[in-house]
C-alpha positions, 0 to 999 in steps of 0.5 A, spaced: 500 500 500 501 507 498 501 513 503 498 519 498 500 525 502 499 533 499 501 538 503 501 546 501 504 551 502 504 553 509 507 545 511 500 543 513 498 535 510 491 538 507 490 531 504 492 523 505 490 517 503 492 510 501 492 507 495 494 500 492 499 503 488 503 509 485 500 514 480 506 517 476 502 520 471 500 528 475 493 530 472 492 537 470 488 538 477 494 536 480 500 539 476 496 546 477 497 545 484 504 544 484 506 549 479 501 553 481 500 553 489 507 550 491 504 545 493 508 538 494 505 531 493 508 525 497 507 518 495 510 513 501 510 507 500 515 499 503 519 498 496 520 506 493 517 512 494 515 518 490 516 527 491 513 531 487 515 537 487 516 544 482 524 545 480 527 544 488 522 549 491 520 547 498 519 553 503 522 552 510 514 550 513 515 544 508 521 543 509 519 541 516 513 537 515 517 532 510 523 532 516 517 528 521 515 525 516 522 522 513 523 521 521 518 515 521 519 512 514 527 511 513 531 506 509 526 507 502 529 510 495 526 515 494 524 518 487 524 525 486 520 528 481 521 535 478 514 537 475 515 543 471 522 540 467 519 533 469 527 530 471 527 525 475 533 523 481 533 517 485 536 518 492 537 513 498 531 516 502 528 522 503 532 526 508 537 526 503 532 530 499 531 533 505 539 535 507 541 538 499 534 542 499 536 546 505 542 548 503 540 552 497 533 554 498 532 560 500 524 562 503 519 566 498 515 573 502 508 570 505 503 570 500 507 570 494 506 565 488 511 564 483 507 564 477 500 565 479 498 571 477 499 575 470 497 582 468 497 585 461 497 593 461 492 596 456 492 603 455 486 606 458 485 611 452 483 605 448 476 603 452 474 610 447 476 606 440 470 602 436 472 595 438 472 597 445 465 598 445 462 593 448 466 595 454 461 600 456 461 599 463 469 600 464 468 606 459 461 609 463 465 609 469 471 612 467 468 618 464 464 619 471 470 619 475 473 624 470 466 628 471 467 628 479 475 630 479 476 622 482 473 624 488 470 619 492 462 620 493 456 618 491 455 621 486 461 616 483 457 611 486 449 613 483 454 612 476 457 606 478 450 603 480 447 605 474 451 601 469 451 595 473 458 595 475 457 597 482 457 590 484 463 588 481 468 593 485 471 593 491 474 600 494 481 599 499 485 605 502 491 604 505 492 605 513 498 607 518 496 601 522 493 595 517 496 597 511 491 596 505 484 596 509 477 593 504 472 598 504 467 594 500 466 589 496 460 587 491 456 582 490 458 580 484 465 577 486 463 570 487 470 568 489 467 570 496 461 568 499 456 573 502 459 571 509 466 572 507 465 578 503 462 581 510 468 579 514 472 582 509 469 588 510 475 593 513 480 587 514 487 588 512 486 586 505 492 580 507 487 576 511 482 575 505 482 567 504 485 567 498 493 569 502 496 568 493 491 572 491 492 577 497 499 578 496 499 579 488 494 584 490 498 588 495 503 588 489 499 591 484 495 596 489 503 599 490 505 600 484 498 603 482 498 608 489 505 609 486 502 612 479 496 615 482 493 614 473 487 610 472 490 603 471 486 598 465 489 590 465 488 584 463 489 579 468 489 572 469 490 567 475 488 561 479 484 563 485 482 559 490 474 559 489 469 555 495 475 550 497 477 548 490 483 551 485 479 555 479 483 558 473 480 566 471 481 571 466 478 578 468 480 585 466 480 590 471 480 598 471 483 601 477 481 608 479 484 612 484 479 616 489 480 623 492 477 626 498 475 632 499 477 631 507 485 633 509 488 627 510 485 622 507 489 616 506 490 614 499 484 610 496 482 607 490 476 603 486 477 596 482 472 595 478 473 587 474 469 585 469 470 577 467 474 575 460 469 571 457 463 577 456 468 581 453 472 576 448 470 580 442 473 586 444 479 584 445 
């Protein structure tokens, strides 16, 4: 019998079962989880055992997860499997795994995923060329931001809301104490459930479920509140959606928000519209 172990990438066991036999073939399901989310897949057995991994990547949390378990499961070649160059190396037993990948790993920041978010930067002036047309909500957005000087008010929002794109933006603003703070977020996120997009609600944004999609979203949000320019992009990522891995393609508008009160900590509104409703304008 085989022991099947995933473990994330925070070192926590999120999965173990037993099977009959190994499963060398990585479904795509499980590629994107390695690739993707850092994920590592072990597959324990008396004769030979299996790690799969993307290109030695393994943070220190993972690192210690597979020490306790090389601990309880010695003597056993073991197969490293590198999934992103598919390499293979057979090595006498896990801890020696172990010992040469903690020589040259170096931990990544919290949150950060290699590979998991893409943007592309399109010209924003572009919302106003014919092909774009079908853009209108992005397009009714920005004129009435244009029209209100940025400034943040319900006159920006009565637009929003008339155009049906309201429900699909979220308002954050930077703080001393919490960094990026959640403001709203409408209901037209279905990555959240409706309790979750109310706990979220003046939280950090670092705490949203999703702590991949938190942290590319911090780094966005920085280098947006460092131009200070409305911000089209087309972006790609693989969110975690009501537990389970989703791959989506979004285009997003990002504009900034002033107020009239002095002090006011910088501000900023994302509204996202899905790729698949706007495939022809692209």
């Amino acid at each position: 019998m085989v022991s099947t172990i995933w473990i994330d990438g925070d070192g926590k066991v999120i999965s173990q079962r037993r099977k009959r036999s190994v499963k060398r073939v990585l479904s795509d399901l499980e590629i994107m989880m390695i690739v993707n989310l850092r994920c590592i897949k072990l597959c324990l057995s008396d004769t030979k055992s299996y790690l799969f991994l993307n290109q030695d990547d393994l943070g220190p949390a993972q690192q210690e997860t597979l020490q306790r378990l090389s601990e309880v499961h010695t003597g056993v070649e073991t197969v490293q499997v590198n999934v992103s160059s598919n390499l293979r190396r057979i090595y006498p037993d896990l801890e020696t795994i172990l010992r040469k990948m903690q020589k040259k790993s170096t931990a990544m920041p919290t949150g950060e995923v290699k590979g998991t978010f893409v943007s592309k930067t399109i010209p924003v002036d572009h919302l106003y060329r014919p092909k774009f047309s079908k853009w209108s909500q992005f397009t009714v957005a920005l004129d009435a931001w244009k029209q209100n000087d940025g400034e943040r008010g319900m006159t920006l929002f009565n637009a929003l809301s008339d155009a049906d794109i309201l429900n699909r933006s979220y308002i954050v603003r930077e703080t001393r104490e919490s960094g990026s703070v959640i403001d709203f977020v409408g209901g037209g996120h279905d990555i959240f459930e409706s309790e979750e997009r109310q706990k979220i609600r003046g939280q950090p944004m670092a705490n949203i479920p999703d702590r991949n999609l938190a942290g590319w979203m911090l780094a966005e949000l920085d280098r947006f509140f460092d131009s200070g320019k409305p911000e089209l992009k087309a972006c790609s990522g693989l969110i975690f959606s009501r537990g389970r891995p989703e791959r989506r393609d979004w285009y997003r508008l990002c504009l900034p928000l002033r107020s009239s009160l002095a002090g006011r900590p910088r501000t900023a509104i994302a509204l996202t519209l899905p790729q698949a409703t706007l495939q022809s304008a692209a």
